[in-house]
N, C-alpha and C positions, 0 to 999 in steps of 0.2 A: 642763079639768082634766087636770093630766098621770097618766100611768098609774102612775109611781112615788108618786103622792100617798098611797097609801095602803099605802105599807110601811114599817116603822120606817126612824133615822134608818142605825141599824146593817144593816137587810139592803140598801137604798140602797146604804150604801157596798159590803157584799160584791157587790152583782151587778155594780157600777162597776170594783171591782178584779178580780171574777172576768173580762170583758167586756177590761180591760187583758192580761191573761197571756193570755187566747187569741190577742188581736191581736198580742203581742210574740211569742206560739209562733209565730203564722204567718207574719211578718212572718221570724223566723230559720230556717225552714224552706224561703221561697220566697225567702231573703237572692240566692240568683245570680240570680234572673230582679228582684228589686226593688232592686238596687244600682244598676245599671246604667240602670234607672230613675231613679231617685234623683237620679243624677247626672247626665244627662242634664236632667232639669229644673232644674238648681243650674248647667250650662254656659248653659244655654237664659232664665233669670233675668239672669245676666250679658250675653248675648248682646243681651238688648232694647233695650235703651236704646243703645249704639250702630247698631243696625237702625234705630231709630225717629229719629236722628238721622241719617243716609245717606237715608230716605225725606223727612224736612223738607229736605233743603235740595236737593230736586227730582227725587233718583236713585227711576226706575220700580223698582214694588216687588221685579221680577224680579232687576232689575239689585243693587238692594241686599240681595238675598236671595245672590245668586252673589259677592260681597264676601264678606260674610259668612262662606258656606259657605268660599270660598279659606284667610277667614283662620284658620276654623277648622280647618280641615286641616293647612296651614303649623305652626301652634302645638304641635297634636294629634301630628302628626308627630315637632317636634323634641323634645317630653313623652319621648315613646315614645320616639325613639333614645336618649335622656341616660339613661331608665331601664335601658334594657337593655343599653348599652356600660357605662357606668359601676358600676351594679351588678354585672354580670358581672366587671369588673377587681373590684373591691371583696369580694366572695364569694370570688375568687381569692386575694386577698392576706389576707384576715381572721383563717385562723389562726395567719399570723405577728405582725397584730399583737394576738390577745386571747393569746398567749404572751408578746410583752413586755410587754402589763400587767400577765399573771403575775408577771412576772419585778423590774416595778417594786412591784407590793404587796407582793412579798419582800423585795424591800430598803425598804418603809419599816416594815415588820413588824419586821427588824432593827435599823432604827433608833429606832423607840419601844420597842423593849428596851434599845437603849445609853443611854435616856434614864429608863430606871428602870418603864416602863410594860410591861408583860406582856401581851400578847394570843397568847390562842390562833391556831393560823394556820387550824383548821378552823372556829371560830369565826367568825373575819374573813372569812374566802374566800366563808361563808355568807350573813352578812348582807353583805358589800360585795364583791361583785363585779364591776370593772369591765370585765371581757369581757361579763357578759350585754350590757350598753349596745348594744356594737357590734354585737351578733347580734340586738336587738330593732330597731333601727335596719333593719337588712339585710331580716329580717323585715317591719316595717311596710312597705319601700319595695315588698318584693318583692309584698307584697299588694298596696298599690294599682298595682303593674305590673299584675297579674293580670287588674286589672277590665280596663285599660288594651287587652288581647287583644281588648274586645269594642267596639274604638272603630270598629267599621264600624257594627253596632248602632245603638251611642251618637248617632254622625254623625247617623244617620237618624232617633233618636229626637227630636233635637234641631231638626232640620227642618223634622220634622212639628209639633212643640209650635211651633213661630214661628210656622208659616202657619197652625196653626189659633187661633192668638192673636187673630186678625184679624175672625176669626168666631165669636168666643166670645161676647163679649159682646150679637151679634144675638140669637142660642141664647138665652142668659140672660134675657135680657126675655123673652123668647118663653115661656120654660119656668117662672117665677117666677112668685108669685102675685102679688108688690110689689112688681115690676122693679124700680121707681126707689129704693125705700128701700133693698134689698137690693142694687143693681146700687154705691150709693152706699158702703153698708158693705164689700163687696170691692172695690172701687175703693182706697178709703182703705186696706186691710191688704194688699193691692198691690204699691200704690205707695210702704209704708213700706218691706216685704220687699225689693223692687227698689233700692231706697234704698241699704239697710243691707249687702246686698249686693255693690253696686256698687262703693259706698265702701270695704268692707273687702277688696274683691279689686284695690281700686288700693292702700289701703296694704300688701296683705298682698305683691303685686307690688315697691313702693317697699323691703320688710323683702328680700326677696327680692334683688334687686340691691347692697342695701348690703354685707347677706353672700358675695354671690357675690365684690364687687370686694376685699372687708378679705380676706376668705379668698386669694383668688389674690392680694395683695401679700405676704400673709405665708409662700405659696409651700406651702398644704396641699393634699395631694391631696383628689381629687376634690369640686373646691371648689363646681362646679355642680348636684353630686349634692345637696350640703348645702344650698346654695341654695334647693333645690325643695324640700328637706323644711323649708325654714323657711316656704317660701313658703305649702304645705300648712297647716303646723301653728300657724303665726298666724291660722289661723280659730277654733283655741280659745284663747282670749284667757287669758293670765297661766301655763296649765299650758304651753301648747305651745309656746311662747317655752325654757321651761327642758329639754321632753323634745329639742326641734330642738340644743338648747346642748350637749349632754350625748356626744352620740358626734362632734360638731366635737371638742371642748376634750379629750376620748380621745384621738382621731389627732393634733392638734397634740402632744397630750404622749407619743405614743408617737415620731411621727415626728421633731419639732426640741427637743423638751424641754417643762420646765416655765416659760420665760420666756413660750415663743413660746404655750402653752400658756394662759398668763394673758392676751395679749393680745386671744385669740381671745374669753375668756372677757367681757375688755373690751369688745368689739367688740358682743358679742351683748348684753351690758347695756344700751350705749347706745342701740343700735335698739329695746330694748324699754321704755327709758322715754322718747325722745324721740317716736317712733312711735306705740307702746301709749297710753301716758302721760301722753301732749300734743298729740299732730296728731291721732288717731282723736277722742278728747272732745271736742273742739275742732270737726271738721268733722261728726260724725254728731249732736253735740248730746244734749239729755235725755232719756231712756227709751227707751234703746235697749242696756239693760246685762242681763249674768245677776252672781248674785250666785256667787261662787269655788264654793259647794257643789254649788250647781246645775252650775256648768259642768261638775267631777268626776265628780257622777255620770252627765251625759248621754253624758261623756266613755266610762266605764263600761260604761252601757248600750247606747248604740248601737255602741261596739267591740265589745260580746259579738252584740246583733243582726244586725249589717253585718259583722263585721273591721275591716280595717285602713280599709278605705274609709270606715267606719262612724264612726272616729273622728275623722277628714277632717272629714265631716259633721254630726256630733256637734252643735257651737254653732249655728252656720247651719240645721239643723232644729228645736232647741229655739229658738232667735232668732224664727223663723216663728213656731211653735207660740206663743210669748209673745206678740208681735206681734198674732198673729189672737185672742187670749185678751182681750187688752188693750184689744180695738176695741169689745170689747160689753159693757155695764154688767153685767150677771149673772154673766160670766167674768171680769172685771176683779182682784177677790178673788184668783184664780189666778195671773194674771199679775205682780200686788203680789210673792207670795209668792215669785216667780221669780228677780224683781229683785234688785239689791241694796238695803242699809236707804235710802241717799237716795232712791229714786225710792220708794219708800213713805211717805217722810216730804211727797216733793214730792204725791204720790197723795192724802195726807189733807188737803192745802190745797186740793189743785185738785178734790176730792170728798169733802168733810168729812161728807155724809151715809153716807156708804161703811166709813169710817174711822173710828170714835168713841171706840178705843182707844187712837190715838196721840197719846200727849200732844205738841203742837203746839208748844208753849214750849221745846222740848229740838232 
């Protein structure tokens, strides 16, 4: 009998939400020692499944442990200089250009007064600002620079999670009361995790490069700098696509105009429906979605939790969290709710005693 069996259904939830706000206090409390964490195990997720393929096809574990590490470093490294040269020109030149988008909100302010329409300029300046863009942009990158200071840490954090990978699961029988049922159930939310990650750090790579090449044809500055932040913010699926679009399609219109300006804008649409839209659905397959509200607010929360990093990580935490929710029938309920409405609808087919709400026929 469990110990909550005998509390209402209302004081259940309050010790569940009380038991929430301390772990989110603490969690934004000890945000610099657990970011860097965080991330480290989200490098280290990615990192396995090429380790594990370097060990099948014969390379000693040593050997493909120091691959590994090289390529991490190599990578790690060129992260770091792009952030800090680039950013540094960028923070340099920024208040020339959220001046000329001063300068162009005033002349379209003028010109929807030539066309009979009135706005206020303090009004307008308020709700639409397009300098803040470029300063939150500058902002977001500079934070996850920030974490970026701790990539010696990192390095090693990420080391030590591979080689104790190896020896985890001995631990885990050992320490279990139902090795094999239990050892089966993490195994499975895993290997979806590992998955889903995998897959969305090669397309969010493939978003990454498309942008980096349309950007440097169309001759915008710091086109590599945008690159990364696309590359970044296509882990939250449909928002970060628009917030990555946002201070590009700025600079193009402050630096070559409004044509060059639209193109860029082109550019990013089609990466995000050919990509988003059609290659991710496509290769990661059924139940592996959040539903738009959900991503917002995880968006939300863990930027207020984490910072900038936080929002980095934002989908890719909740994706887990659904993931491991969705492995076991009693949390399953949860993970529904997570989803968007298709995979609830596919949920009452494929667990119609779960489900007895959703009419089927629709």
């Amino acid at each position: 009998m469990s110990k909550l069996d005998g509390f209402t259904p209302a004081a259940r939830f309050l010790l569940v939400a009380g038991a929430f706000v301390v772990v989110a206090a603490g969690l934004k409390a000890a945000s610099t020692l657990v970011t860097p964490f965080l991330l480290s195990v989200f490098i280290a997720v990615l990192a396995a499944p090429p380790l594990k393929s370097l060990r099948s096809h014969g390379l000693p574990g040593w050997a493909a442990m120091l691959v590994m590490v090289a390529l991490l470093v190599g990578v790690g490294g060129i992260v770091v200089g792009l952030f800090t040269t680039s950013l540094n020109q960028f923070n340099a030149s920024l208040p020339e250009y959220q001046l000329r988008l001063k300068t162009l909100s005033s002349e379209l302010i003028t010109w929807l007064d030539a066309q009979g329409l009135h706005v206020s300029r303090d009004v307008f300046n308020s709700l639409v600002d397009p300098s803040r863009a470029l300063r939150f942009a500058s902002e977001l990158i500079r934070g996850f620079g920030g974490v970026l200071t701790n990539a010696l840490m990192i390095l090693l954090t990420v080391i030590f999670i591979l080689v104790e990978a190896n020896s985890l699961p001995t631990k885990l029988r050992i320490a279990l009361r139902s090795p094999e049922r239990s050892m089966a159930h993490l195994r499975e939310v895993m290997q979806t995790i590992n998955r889903y990650m995998f897959i969305k750090a090669l397309t969010s790579t493939a978003t990454g490069l498309v942008i980096w090449l349309w950007l440097t044809f169309l001759g915008i500055d710091y086109a590599a700098m945008w690159a990364m932040l696309a590359f970044l913010l296509n882990f939250v699926p449909t928002i970060g696509s628009i917030i990555a679009a946002v201070p590009a399609v700025l600079l193009a219109l402050v630096q070559l105009g409004l044509e060059t300006a639209l193109l860029v804008t082109v550019g990013y649409m089609f990466v995000n429906v050919f990509i988003g839209n059609a290659v991710e659905p496509r290769v990661m397959g059924r139940g592996l979605g959040l539903s738009t509200l959900v991503v917002f607010l995880s968006l939300v929360f863990w930027g207020y939790i984490l910072g900038s990093a936080g929002m980095f990580l934002s989908v890719p935490l909740t994706m887990a969290l659904k993931i491991a929710l969705g492995s076991n029938a009693q949390t399953r309920p949860i993970a529904i709710m997570l989803g968007p409405e298709i995979e609830a609808r596919q949920a009452a087919i494929d667990h119609p005693d779960q489900a007895p709400l959703i009419d089927r026929r629709t």
